[in-house]
C-alpha positions in Angstrom: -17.2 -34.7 11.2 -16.3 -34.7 7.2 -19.2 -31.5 7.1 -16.7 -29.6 9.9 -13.4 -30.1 7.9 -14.8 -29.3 4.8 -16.0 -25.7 6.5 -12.6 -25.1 8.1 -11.0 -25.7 5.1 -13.4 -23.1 3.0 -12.9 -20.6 5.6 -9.4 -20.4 5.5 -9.1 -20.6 1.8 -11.6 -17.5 2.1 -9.4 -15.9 4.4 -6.2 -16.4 2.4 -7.8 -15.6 -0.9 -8.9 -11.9 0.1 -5.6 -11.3 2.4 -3.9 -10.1 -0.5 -6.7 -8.1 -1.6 -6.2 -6.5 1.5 -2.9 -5.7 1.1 -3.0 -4.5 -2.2 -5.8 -1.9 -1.2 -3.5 -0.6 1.8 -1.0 -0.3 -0.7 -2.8 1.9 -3.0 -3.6 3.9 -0.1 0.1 4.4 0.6 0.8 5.4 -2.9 -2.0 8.5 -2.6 -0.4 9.6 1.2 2.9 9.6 -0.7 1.2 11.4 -3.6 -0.4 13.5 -1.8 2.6 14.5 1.0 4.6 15.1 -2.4 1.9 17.5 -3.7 1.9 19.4 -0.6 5.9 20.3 -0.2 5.6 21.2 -3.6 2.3 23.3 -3.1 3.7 25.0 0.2 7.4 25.5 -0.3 7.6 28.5 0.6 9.3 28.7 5.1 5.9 31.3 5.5 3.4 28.7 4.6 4.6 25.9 7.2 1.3 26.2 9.3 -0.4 25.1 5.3 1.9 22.4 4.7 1.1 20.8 8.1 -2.1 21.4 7.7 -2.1 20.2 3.9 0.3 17.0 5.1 -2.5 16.2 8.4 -5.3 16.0 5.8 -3.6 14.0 3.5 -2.7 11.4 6.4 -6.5 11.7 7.6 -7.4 10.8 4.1 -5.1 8.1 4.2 -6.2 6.6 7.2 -9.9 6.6 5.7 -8.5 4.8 3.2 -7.0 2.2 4.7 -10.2 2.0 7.3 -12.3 1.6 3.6 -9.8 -1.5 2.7 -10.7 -2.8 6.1 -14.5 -2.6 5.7 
């Protein structure tokens, strides 16, 4: 019995210990979106290129969701 609360005690210790490495990762990857998203209004500005800023914003919000996906893994 002592054995089974010792291993739910290290397990959520474990859990709470990498939470906020977790969250600090997802946060880096919303600092590069934001970045990114900056870089691309100021790279297409321009009312022709809307089709490249889409495009430009879409990648950088597929990159970010690879990232976050990575923090997960």
């Amino acid at each position: 019995m002592n054995k089974v609360k010792i291993g739910s005690c290290l397990l959520l210790c474990t859990l709470f210990l990498a939470q906020p490495s977790y969250a600090g990762c997802k946060s880096d990857c919303l600092d590069e979106y934001q970045s990114a998203k900056e870089d691309c209004i100021n790279l297409h500005d321009d009312p022709d290129e809307a089709d490249d800023l889409r495009m430009c914003i879409d990648d950088a919000k597929a990159a970010y969701n690879e990232c976050v996906e990575d923090c997960e893994n």
